[in-house]
VOKOL-285691 format. One record per residue (C-alpha): x, z, y. Coordinates in pm, whole numbers, plus 50000, padded with zeros to 5 digits. Layout:
XZY/...
! end
This chain:
462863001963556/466842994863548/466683022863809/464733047863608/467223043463312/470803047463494/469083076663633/467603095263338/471173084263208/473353105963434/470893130363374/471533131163039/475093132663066/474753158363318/472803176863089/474773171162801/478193182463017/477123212463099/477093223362706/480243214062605/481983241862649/479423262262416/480123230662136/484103227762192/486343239461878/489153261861974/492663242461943/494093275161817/493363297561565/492203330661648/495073355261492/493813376061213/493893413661287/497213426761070/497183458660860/500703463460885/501863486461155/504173466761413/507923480261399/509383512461574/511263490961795/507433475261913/505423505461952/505213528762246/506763560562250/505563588762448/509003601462591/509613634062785/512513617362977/515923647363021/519293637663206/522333632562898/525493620662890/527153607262602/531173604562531/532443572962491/535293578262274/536333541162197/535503527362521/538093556262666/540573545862450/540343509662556/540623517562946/543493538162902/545093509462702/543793488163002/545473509663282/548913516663098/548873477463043/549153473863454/551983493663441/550483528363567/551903560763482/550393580863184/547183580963314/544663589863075/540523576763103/537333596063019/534913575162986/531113588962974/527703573462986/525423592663207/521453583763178/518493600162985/517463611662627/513763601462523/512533630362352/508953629662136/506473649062120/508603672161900/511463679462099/513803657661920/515993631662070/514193590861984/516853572562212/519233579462472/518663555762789/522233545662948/522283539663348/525943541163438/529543548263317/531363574163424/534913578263453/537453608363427/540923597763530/543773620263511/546923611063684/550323630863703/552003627864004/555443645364132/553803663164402/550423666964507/551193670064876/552253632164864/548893618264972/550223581865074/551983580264699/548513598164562/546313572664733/548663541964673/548243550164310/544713556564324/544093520664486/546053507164162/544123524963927/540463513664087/541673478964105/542753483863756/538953496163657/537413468063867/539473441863644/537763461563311/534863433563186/531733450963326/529583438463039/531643462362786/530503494663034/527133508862900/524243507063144/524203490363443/527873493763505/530153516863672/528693549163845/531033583663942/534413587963961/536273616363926/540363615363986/542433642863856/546103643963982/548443670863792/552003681363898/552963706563610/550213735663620/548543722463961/545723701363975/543843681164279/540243668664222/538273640164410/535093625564302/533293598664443/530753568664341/532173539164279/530413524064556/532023548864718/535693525664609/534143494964704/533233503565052/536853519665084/538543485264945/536583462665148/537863483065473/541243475965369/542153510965328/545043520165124/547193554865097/546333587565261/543503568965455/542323559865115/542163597664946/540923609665273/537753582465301/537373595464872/537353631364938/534713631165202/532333619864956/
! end
């Protein structure tokens, strides 16, 4: 008999533990459904995505400040932030989407056939960027670079990615080799 009633016993706890989860209480509420709209910043919006850039006026300012404070030559600073506009479904700009900082550098120089003197300065004024708190560059930080020497009414262009720079510095090169490694890019 003992037998008969620790077995209908674990039956009956079987029987009772496979309903439980059918008779448990939630622990957590269940949310109420809201009738106000989420906010702008929450909801999706359909973007038709279009390459921008935006001037950064204040941001220029400061990096010129920045490289005349390392004692560089009136060299002046562009900066721009080069990414994507979110337009809707009307054509109008929602947002614009920063992904890097570009910079415009002008430099004036003596002579433009000096490319040690050119490319000395240009390692100064990189190594003055790189010292510029990335955190303060929209985006995720800095992208082109475009250096502008002048000597009176003549002008000499190279632009380059600023990965471009990095690869440059880490070989050590400095001067003419420098320019030379920039303007092949």
């Amino acid at each position: 008999m003992k037998k008969v009633s620790v077995l209908s016993l674990l039956l009956l706890s079987v029987a009772l533990a496979c309903n439980l989860p059918s008779l448990a209480i939630p622990l957590t509420p269940t949310p109420e459904p809201s009738e106000t709209p989420p906010p702008a910043a929450e909801r999706y919006s359909a973007c038709g995505w279009m390459w921008a850039t935006e001037d950064l006026p204040e941001l220029s300012k400061e990096l010129s400040a920045h490289l005349s404070g390392n004692n560089l030559p009136q060299t002046t600073v562009i900066a721009t932030a080069y990414g994507e506009n979110c337009l809707n479904q009307q054509g109008d700009v929602e947002y614009f989407l920063a992904m890097q900082t570009d910079f415009y550098v002008t430099i004036p120089v003596d002579r433009l056939d000096d490319a040690t003197s050119m490319g000395d300065l240009a390692g100064k004024i990189l190594t003055a960027l790189d010292s510029f708190p990335r955190d303060e560059l929209p985006g995720n930080g800095p992208g082109q670079v475009q250096l502008r020497f002048t000597a009176g009414e003549d002008e000499k262009f190279f632009w380059f990615s600023y990965h471009d720079w990095l690869t440059a510095r880490e070989a050590g090169l400095q001067g003419a080799d420098l320019l030379e490694a920039l303007a092949n890019k």
